[in-house]
C-alpha distance (Angstrom), angle and dihedral (degrees) to the residues before:
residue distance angle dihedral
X1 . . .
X2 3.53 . .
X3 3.89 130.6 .
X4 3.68 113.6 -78.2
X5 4.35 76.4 -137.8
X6 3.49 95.3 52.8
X7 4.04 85.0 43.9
X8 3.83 91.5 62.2
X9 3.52 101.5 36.0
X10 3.94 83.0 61.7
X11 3.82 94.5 46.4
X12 3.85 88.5 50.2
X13 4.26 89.7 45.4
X14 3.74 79.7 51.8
X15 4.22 100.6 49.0
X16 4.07 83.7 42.5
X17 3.94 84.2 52.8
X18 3.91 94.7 47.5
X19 3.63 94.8 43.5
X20 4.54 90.8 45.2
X21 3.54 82.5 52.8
X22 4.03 107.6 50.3
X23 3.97 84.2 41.7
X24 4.07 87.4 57.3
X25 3.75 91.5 43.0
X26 3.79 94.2 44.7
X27 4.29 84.5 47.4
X28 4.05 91.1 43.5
X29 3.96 80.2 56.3
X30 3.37 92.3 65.1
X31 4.03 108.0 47.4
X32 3.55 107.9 110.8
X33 3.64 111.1 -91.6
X34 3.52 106.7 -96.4
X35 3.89 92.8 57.2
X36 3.86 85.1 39.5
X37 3.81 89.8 63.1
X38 3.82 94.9 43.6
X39 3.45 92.4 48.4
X40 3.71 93.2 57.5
X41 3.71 91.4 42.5
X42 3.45 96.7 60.4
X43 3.84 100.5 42.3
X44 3.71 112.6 23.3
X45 4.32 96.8 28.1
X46 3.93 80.2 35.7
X47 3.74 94.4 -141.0
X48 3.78 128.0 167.0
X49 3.96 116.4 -118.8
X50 4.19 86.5 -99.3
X51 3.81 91.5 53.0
X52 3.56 90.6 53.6
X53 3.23 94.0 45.1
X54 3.29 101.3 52.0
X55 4.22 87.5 41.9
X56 3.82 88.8 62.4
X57 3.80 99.4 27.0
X58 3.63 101.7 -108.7
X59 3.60 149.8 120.6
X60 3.84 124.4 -84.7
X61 3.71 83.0 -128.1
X62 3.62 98.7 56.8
X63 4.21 90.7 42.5
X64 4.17 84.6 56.4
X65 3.88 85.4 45.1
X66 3.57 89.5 50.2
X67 3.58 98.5 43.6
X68 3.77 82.1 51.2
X69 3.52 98.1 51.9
X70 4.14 92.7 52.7
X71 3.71 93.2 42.7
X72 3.52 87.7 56.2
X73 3.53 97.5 50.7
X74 3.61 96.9 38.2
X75 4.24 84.8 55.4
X76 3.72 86.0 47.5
X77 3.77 93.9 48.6
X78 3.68 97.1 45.4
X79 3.78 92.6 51.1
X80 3.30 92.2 55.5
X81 3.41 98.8 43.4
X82 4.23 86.5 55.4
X83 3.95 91.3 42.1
């Protein structure tokens, strides 16, 4: 029996979730392609930098630099989107 307070403060930590998430999915949308493709590579293929790397014919350097890069503008975009 938990408290009908608790209850809500979990469904609204749950719609703050849903909404974070289609805001970083609409802002992963639109990385430029290349950091797109990484991006999905490493978290919804799963890959390891060297996979990607050799997937796109890169270095693992530049696939960390890339990953980087669109964390960097994802933290940017989200921030601003919240500010």
């Amino acid at each position: 029996t938990d408290d009908p307070a608790q209850l809500m403060a979990r469904e609204e930590d749950r719609t703050k979730l849903n909404s974070d998430l289609r805001k970083l999915l609409s802002l992963i949308e639109e990385l430029p392609a290349r950091q797109r493709e990484v991006m999905r590579l490493k978290f919804q293929a799963d890959l390891s930098y060297k996979e990607i790397g050799e997937a796109l014919e890169i270095t693992i350097s530049n696939v960390g630099f890339i990953v980087h890069s669109a964390f960097k503008k994802l933290r940017e975009a989200m921030n601003q989107v919240e500010g």
